[in-house]
Structure formats: structure tokens, C-alpha cells
C-alpha positions in Angstrom: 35.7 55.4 60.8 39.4 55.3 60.9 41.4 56.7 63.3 45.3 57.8 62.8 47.7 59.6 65.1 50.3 61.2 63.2 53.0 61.5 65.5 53.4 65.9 65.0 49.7 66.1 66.5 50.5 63.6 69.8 53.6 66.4 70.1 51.2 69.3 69.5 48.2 67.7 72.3 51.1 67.2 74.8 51.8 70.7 74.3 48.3 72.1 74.3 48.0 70.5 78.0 49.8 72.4 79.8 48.7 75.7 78.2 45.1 74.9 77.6 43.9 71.0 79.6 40.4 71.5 78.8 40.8 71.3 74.9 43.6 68.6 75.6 40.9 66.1 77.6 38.5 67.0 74.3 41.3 66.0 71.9 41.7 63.1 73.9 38.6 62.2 73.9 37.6 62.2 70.2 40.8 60.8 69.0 43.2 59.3 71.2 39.8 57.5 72.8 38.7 55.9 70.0 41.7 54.4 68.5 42.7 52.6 71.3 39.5 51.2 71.5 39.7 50.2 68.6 43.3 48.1 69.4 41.8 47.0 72.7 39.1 44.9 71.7 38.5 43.4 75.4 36.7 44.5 77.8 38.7 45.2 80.8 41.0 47.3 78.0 37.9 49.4 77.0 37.4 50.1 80.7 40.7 50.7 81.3 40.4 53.5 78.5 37.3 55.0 80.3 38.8 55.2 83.4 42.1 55.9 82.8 41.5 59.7 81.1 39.3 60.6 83.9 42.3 59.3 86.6 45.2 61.6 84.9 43.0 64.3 84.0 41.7 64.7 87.3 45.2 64.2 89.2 47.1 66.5 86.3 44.5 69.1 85.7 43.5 70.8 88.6 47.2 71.6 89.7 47.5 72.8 86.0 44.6 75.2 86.5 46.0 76.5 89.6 48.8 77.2 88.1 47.4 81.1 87.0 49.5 84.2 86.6 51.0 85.5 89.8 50.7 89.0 90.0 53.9 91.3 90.6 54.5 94.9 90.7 54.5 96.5 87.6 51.4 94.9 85.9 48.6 96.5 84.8 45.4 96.0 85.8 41.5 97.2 84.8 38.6 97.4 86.8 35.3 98.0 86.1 32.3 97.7 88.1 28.9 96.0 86.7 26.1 97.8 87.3 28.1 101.4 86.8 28.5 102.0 82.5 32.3 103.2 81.5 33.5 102.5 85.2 36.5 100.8 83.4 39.9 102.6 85.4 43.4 101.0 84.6 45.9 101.0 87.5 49.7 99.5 88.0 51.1 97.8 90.6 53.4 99.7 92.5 56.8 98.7 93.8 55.4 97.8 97.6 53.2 95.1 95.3 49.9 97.2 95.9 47.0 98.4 93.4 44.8 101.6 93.9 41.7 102.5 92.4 39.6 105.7 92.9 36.7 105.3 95.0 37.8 101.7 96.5 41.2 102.6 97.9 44.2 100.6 98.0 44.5 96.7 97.9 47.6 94.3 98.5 48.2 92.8 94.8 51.5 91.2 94.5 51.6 87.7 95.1 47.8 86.9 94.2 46.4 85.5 91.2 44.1 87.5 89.2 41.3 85.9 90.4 42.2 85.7 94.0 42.6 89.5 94.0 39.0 89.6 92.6 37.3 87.4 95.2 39.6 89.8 97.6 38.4 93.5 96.2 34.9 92.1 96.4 35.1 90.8 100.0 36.7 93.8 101.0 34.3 96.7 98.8 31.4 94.6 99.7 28.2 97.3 100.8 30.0 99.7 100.1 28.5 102.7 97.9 29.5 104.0 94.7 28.1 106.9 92.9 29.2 108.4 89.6 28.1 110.4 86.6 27.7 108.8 83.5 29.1 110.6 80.0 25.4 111.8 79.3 25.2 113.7 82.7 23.2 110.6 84.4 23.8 110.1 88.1 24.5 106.7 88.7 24.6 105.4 92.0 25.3 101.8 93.2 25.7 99.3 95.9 28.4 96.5 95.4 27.6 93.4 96.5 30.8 91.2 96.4 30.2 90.3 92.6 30.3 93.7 91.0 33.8 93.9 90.7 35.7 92.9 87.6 39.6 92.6 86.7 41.4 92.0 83.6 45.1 92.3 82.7 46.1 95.4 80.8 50.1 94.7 80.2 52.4 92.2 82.4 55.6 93.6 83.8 58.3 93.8 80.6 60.6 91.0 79.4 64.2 92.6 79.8 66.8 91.5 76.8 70.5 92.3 77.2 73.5 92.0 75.8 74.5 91.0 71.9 71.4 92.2 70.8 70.4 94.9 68.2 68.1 97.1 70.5 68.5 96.0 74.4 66.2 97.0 77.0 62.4 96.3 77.8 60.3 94.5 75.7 56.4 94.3 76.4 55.1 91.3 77.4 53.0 88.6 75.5 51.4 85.5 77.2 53.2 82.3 75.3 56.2 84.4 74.7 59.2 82.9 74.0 63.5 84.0 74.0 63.3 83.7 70.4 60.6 85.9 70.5 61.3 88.3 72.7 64.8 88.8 70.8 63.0 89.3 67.7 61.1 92.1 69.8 64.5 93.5 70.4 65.9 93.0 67.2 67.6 90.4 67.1 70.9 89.0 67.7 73.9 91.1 66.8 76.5 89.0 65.0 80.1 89.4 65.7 81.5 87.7 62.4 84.1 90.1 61.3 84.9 89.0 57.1 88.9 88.8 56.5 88.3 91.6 54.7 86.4 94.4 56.8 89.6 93.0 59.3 92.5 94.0 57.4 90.5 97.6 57.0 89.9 97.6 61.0 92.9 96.5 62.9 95.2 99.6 61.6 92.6 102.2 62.7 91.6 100.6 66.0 95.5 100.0 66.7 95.9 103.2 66.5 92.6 104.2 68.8 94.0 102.0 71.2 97.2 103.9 70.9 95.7 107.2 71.7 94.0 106.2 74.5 96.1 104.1 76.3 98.5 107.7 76.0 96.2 109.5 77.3 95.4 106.8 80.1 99.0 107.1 81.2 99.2 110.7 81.4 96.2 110.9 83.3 97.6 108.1 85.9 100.6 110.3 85.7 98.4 113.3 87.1 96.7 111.4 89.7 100.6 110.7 91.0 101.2 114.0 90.9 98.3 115.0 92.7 99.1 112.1 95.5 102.5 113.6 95.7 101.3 117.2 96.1 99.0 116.2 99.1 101.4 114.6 100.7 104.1 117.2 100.4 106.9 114.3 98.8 107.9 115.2 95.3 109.4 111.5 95.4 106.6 109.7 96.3 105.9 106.4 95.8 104.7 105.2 92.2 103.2 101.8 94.2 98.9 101.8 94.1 98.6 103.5 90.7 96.2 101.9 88.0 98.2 99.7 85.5 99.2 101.3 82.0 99.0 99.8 78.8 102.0 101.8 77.7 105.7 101.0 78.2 107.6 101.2 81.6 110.1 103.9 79.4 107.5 106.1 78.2 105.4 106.1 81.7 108.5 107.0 83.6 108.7 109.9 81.1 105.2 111.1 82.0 106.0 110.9 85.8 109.3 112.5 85.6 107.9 115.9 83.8 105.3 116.1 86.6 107.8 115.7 89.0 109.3 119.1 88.0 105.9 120.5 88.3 105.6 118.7 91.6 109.0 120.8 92.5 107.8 123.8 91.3 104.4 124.1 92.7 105.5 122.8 96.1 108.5 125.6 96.1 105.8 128.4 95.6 103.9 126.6 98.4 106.5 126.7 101.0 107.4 130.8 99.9 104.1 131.4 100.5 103.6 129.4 103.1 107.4 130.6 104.7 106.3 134.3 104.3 103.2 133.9 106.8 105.2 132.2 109.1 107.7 135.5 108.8 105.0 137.4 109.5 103.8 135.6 112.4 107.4 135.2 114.1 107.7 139.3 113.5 104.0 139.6 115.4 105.5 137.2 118.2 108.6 138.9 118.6 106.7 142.4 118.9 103.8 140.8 121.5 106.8 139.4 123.6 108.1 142.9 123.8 105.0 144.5 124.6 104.4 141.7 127.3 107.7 142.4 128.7 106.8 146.4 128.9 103.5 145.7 130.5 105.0 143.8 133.5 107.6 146.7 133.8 104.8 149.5 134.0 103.1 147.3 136.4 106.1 147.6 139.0 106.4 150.9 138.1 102.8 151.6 138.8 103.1 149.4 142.0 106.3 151.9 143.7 104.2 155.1 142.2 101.6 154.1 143.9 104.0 153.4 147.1 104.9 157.2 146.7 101.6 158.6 146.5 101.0 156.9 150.0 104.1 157.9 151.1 103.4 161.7 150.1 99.7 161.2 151.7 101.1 160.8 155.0 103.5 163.2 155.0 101.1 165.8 153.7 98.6 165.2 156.6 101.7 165.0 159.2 103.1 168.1 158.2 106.0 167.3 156.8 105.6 168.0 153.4 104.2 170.1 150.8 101.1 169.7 148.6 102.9 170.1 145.6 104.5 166.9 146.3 101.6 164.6 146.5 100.3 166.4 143.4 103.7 165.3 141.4 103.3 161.4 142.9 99.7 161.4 141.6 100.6 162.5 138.5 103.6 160.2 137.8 100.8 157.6 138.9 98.4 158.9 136.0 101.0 159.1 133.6 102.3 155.3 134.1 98.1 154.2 134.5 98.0 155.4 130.5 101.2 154.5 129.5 99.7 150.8 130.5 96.6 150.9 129.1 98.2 152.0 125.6 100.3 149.1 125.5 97.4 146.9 126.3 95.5 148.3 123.4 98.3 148.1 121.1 98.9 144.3 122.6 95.5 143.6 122.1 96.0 144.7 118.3 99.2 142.6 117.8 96.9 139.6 119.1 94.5 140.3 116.9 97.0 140.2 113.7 98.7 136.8 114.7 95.2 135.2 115.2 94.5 136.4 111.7 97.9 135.2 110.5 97.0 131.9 111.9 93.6 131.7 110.3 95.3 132.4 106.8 97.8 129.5 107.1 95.3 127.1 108.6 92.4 128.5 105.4 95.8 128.3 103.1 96.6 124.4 104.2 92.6 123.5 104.1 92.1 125.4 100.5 95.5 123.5 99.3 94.1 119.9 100.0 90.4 120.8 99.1 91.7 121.5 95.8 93.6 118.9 95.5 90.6 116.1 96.7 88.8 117.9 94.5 90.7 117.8 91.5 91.5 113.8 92.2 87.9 113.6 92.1 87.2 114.5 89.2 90.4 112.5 87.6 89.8 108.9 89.3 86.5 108.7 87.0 87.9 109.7 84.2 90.8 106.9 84.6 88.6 104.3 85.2 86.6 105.3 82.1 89.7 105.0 80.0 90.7 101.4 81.5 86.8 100.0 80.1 87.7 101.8 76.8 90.8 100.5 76.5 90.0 97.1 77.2 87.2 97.4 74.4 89.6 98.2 72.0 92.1 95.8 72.9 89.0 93.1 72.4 88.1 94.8 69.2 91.7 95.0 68.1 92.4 91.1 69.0 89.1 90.2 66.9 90.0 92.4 63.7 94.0 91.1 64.4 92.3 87.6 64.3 90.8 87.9 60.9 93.2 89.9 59.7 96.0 87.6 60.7 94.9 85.1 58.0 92.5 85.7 55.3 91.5 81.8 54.5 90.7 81.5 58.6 87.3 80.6 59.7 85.4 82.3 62.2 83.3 79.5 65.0 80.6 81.9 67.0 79.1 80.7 70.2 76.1 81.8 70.9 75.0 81.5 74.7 71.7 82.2 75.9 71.1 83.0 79.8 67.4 83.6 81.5 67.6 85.2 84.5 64.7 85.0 86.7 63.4 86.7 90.0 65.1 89.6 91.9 67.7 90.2 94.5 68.5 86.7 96.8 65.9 85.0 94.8 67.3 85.5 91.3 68.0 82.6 89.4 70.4 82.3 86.4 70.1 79.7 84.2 71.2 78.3 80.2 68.1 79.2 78.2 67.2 78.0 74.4 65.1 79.7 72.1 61.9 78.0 72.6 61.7 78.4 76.4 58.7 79.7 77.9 59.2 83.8 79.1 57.4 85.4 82.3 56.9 88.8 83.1 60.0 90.4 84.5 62.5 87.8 83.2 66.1 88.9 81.6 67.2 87.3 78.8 70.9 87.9 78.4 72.9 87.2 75.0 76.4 86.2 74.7 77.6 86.1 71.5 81.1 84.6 71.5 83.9 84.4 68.4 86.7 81.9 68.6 89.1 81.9 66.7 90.7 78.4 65.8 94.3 78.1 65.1 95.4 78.6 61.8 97.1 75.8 59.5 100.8 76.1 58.5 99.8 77.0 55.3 97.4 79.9 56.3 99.9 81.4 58.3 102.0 81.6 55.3 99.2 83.1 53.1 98.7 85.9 56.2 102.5 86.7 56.0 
């Protein structure tokens, strides 16, 4: 019997080893075996081929058998348990890498292989009883042992692609899958080949997007300066710290200058309002200072009138004078007393107004910058928005100018292919081909670049 080794099936077993060794050592053993016994007609060479499969294959295999599926969160898993019928329950990994299943409670996941979880669930749920009614009404009720429990993968954590690709985002998982496949899954690679022709059509309506929106991109940097000059009460502020402007330095100074006048304006009306409750509040001082001044002058007065009613006291009870003339002191004494306590109250009521007067100027400062943060706010997004758009159309624009700047240039595309595994500090980037190996949770991000060569004398002559 003859024995060949085309060269496609050596390639093929040296793939099959590291995805399934045990069929590898059998290939090996009915074909590779045999024909080099056949060249090696000695006998140390025919032992040497005995011993020599069973050396690698015992060195090479076992680490390749270890090398099972790491579980991570997101996977799905299914348990069942033997001796209980349609037990099967299907849980995910959550994001702290642990599994839960009713009746068995929660179990650390993440980081085991499939099996190693199994031998882990049984340890752990060993004796333990289960009891459980079967579709047909049956109670069932069972005690595991440490071998009743069984796993198997539902779905793996998705493959993410990204980037110049028809449909990106998750794509389920498949054991053996590869970048090629998984952006088939997503479908496919966008091209960004623009034809000569489809440019010419382009560049004149995208020149004028571009147009549009680098406008309103200035205007709206022209607001936010308006807004900065407004909170900081200077209609000549400082145009320094302002996003750049696609448009030119004429037109942008245009912008600025008509919301200076508005700056003017709405700053004047701010100070008359703001001037008319400080009138207010210098009248209200003025009257308080009077009223202050009256108050200490009743005081004296109420300080001799009680003097007099003394005075008239002692004379009364001496002898020397009438009743009649302590009766007047008392009542000049009465008469001052509520004079006083009137001009307290009506002090007391001026006080009340300029603390009012203050509250309105301190809420009218406070509402004046709230609206102002408030409205800046809501414009600094908005500007930023406007700056990605506008450098997407400028790309666009400089890829439809390209084609449409010659119509016999050629387009060269790039395509670069990036596989980005693990999360946070342990992600890894890397250049990636179409045949490489995906595992769950990997990125596969697509660049697809256009270059645009120079153009020959002669093209440039047919683009003019």
C-alpha cells in the first residue's frame, strides 16, 4: 500500500492540532507513520518513529488540552441536574464574573474553565437536596452527590466589529470564528472608492454643506463670546479662548461686532435696572438715617421730661407746687414715650424695605448669571457638535475634491485591520488579518483608508 503526503493535507494536520490533537495523533498515525517507515528501512529509524510521536504528543498535547475556554462575564451557561427530568435552567455571567442558579445559589464563574466550574458546583452542592415537580405533576426529589451536576455553553460573550463596516456593533459568537468572519457577520467592509464621476456630482453639494455649517459654527462661537462678555460685564472682552472658525477672520469679526451692540444694549438695560434699585435703596437709607437721628433726639428729650417729672414729684410732696404741674410733666413724658415708639415702628418698616431691596439686587445678579451659565450650557455642546461635523465634511469634501480633481486618477485603499483584546489596563491592540483566530469579547476595528496619489502632468490638464 502506498502512501503520499500531498503537501495541502500536512497544512491541514498542522492545523487540526491545535484545534482537535486527538484526531491529529490518529492522522499521524495511519499516514504520516507509515510512510516514513517505509523511507526508514533500519531499525533504529523505525524506533525512532515509534517513539518519537509518543515524545511530542505527550509534551505538546496535554498543554493543548488545557488550553479550554476561560469563562468571562457575559457567557451563557446551562445547567441541568441528572437524576431531576427538564432541570435544564440557562443563566449569564454577570459583570462581578458570577453565575446563579435557582435552588443552588450563586457561584464565582469568571476565570474558570467550564469544567473547573463543574468539579466546583459539584463540590460545593454536594448533599445537598433538591426537590421539584416534573411537567406531569410528579414530585421529584433528589440528593446530589458531586456528579449530578452538568454544564454546557449556551452563547460566549459577543465579538464587537467597528468601524468601516456596513452594520457595526455586536456579533454572536462562534467557536473557530475568524475577522473575516465575524465582518461578514456585520456586513462586511464598507468601501470608500468614490468613481470620478459620483465626485464631480459630490464636491459642489458637500462644499456647500460645509459652507453652511461652518456659518453657523461661527455664529454660534460668536454667541458664546457674547455670553462670556455679558458675564463678565465687558462689552470689549477678549476674543482669546474661543473655538477656531472655519470661516474668514473678516466675516467672524462681522459676527462679533453685531453681538457687541447687543452686548451694549443688554448690559445698558442691566445697569437701569440695576441703577434704579440702588435709587431706591439710597432713598430708604437717607429716610432710616433721619429716623435714626429723630430717635436719639426723643431719647434726650425723654431723658430731661423725665428730669421734670422728678423735679415736679418733689416739689409736689414739699409743698411747693401744684398737682396740676406734675400732671403736665407726666404727660409731656407720655407724649414723647409714643412719639418714640412710632418712629421705631416706622424705622423698623424702612429696615424691612432696604433688606428687601437688597434681596432683589443680590436674586437680580444671581438670576442674571444663572441664565447666562445656563444658556452657555446648552451652546458649548452644540459647538462642539458642529466642529466633528465640520471636520466630516471637510474629509468628505477633500475625498470627492480628489476624484473630482482629475477624472483619469486612481484611487489606492488601505485597508487596516486592528483586534483589540481584553479590557481596561489589560487591553491589548494589535494588526490583525483576516484569518486570525476571534475570542469572545474581542473588537475588531476597520480602517479603511483612500490615498490619493499625485496626479501626472497630463491629468491635471484633463481635470482643468
Amino acid at each position: 500500500m502506498s502512501h503520499t503526503i500531498p503537501t495541502q493535507t500536512i497544512t491541514r494536520a498542522s492545523q487540526v492540532l491545535f484545534r482537535d490533537p486527538v484526531s491529529a495523533f490518529t492522522w499521524f498515525r495511519q499516514w504520516v507513520f507509515p510512510w516514513f517507515n517505509k523511507k526508514f528501512r533500519s531499525l533504529a529509524g523505525r524506533c525512532w518513529l515509534r517513539i518519537l510521536p509518543t515524545l511530542v504528543f505527550g509534551l505538546i498535547l496535554p498543554n493543548i488540552v488545557k488550553a479550554e475556554y476561560i469563562l468571562t462575564p457575559g457567557d451563557e451557561i446551562t445547567l441541568s441536574i441528572g437524576e431531576l427530568p427538564d432541570s435544564t435552567v440557562v443563566s449569564r455571567i454577570d459583570i462581578d464574573g458570577k453565575v446563579s442558579f435557582p435552588r443552588l445559589g450563586s457561584f464565582q464563574a469568571s476565570g474558570f474553565t467550564l469544567t473547573e466550574l463543574r468539579e466546583n458546583i459539584n463540590l460545593e452542592t454536594a448533599g445537598m437536596v433538591i426537590s421539584i415537580y416534573s411537567p406531569s405533576g410528579e414530585w421529584f426529589q433528589v440528593t446530589i452527590d458531586g456528579t449530578s451536576i452538568y454544564l454546557g455553553m449556551k452563547s460566549y460573550l459577543p465579538v464587537f466589529v467597528t468601524g468601516d463596516v456596513a452594520r457595526p456593533g455586536p456579533v454572536e459568537f462562534q467557536p473557530g470564528m475568524t475577522v473575516r468572519t465575524a465582518l461578514a457577520s456585520g456586513g462586511g467592509v464598507l468601501s470608500s472608492l468614490i468613481s470620478p464621476q459620483e465626485a464631480l456630482v459630490n464636491a459642489p453639494v458637500l462644499r456647500s454643506n460645509l459652507t453652511t455649517l461652518a456659518i453657523e459654527h461661527a455664529n454660534l462661537v460668536a454667541e458664546l463670546w457674547s455670553l462670556n462678555a455679558l458675564f463678565e460685564r465687558d462689552e470689549n472682552l477678549s476674543m482669546s479662548g474661543l473655538p477656531s472658525v472655519s470661516v474668514n477672520k473678516e466675516n467672524f469679526e462681522a459676527f462679533i461686532l453685531s453681538r457687541k451692540d447687543q452686548v451694549r444694549l443688554m448690559l445698558r438695560e442691566r445697569l437701569t435696572e440695576y441703577g434704579h434699585l440702588e435709587d431706591q435703596l439710597a432713598t430708604l437709607t437717607k429716610r432710616i438715617d433721619l429716623f435714626n437721628e429723630k430717635l436719639r433726639n426723643q431719647e434726650q428729650l425723654i431723658e430731661l421730661a423725665k428730669e421734670e417729672v422728678i423735679s415736679a414729684e418733689t416739689l409736689v410732696e414739699k409743698g411747693l407746687a401744684r398737682a396740676s404741674v406734675l400732671s403736665n410733666a407726666r404727660q409731656s413724658l407720655l407724649a414723647l414715650s409714643s412719639n418714640t415708639l412710632e418712629a421705631e415702628s416706622i424705622l423698623a418698616e424702612l429696615e424691612l424695605q432696604r433688606k428687601l431691596i437688597h434681596q432683589r439686587i443680590d436674586i437680580f445678579d444671581s438670576s442674571f448669571n444663572v441664565e447666562l451659565l445656563e444658556a452657555r450650557a446648552t451652546l458649548e455642546p452644540r459647538i462642539k457638535s458642529l466642529s466633528s461635523e465640520i471636520l466630516g465634511a471637510q474629509e468628505s469634501l477633500v475625498l470627492n475634491d480628489g476624484g473630482a480633481g482629475s477624472i483619469l486618477r486612481q484611487f489606492e485603499e488601505d485597508l487596516k485591520l486592528y483586534l483589540i483584546r481584553g479590557t481596561g489596563d489589560k487591553a491589548t491592540t494589535s494588526d490583525a488579518s483576516f484569518d486570525d483566530i476571534l475570542r469572545p469579547g474581542d473588537v475588531v476595528e476597520v480602517d479603511n483608508i483612500v490615498l490619493f496619489p499625485e496626479s501626472s502632468e497630463k491629468d491635471q490638464s484633463v481635470g482643468q
